[in-house]
C-alpha positions in Angstrom: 68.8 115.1 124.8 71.5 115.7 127.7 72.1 112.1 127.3 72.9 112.2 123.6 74.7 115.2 123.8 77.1 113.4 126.9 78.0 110.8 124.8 78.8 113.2 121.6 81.3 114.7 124.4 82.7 111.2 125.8 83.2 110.1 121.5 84.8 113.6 120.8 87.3 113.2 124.0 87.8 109.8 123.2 88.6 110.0 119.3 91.0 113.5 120.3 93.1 112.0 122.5 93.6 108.2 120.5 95.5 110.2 118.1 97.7 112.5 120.5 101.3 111.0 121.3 102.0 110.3 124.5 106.2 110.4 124.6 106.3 106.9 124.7 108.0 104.7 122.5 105.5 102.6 120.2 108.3 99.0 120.6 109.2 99.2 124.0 107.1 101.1 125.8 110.4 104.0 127.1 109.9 107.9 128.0 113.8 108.4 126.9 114.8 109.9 124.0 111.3 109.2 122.3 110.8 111.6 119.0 107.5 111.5 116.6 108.6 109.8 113.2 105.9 110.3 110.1 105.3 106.8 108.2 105.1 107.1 104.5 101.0 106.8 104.9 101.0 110.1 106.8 100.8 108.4 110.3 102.5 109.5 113.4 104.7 106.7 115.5 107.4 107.4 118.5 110.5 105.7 118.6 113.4 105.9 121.0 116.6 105.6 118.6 116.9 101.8 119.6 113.8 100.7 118.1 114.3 103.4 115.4 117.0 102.0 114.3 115.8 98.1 114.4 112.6 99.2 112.2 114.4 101.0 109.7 117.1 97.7 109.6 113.8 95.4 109.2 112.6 97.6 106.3 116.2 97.6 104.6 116.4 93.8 104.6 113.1 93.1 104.1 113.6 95.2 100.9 116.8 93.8 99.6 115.8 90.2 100.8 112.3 89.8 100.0 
């Protein structure tokens, strides 16, 4: 029982923090500047304005384009 109930625990930390942001950008990986951006699916991604700005160009041309 103290065995099942240790991995319910290990799971539970594990699955809590793979959702929490960590102030680092999602492209490349900086602590500057970072902010949390919501994705039209309801998901949570960090951007520094740099690769903010190159992800919103890509979904402009890849709107007008394709």
């Amino acid at each position: 029982m103290k065995k099942l109930l240790c991995v319910l625990m290990v799971l539970t930390a594990v699955f809590c923090f793979a959702g929490c942001t960590d102030g680092k950008c999602d492209g490349c990986e900086t602590k500057e500047n970072v902010k949390v951006y919501t994705t039209k699916d309801d998901k949570e991604v960090e951007y520094c304005p740099k690769c903010y700005a190159e992800k919103v160009a890509d979904n402009v041309l890849g709107g007008l384009l394709g």
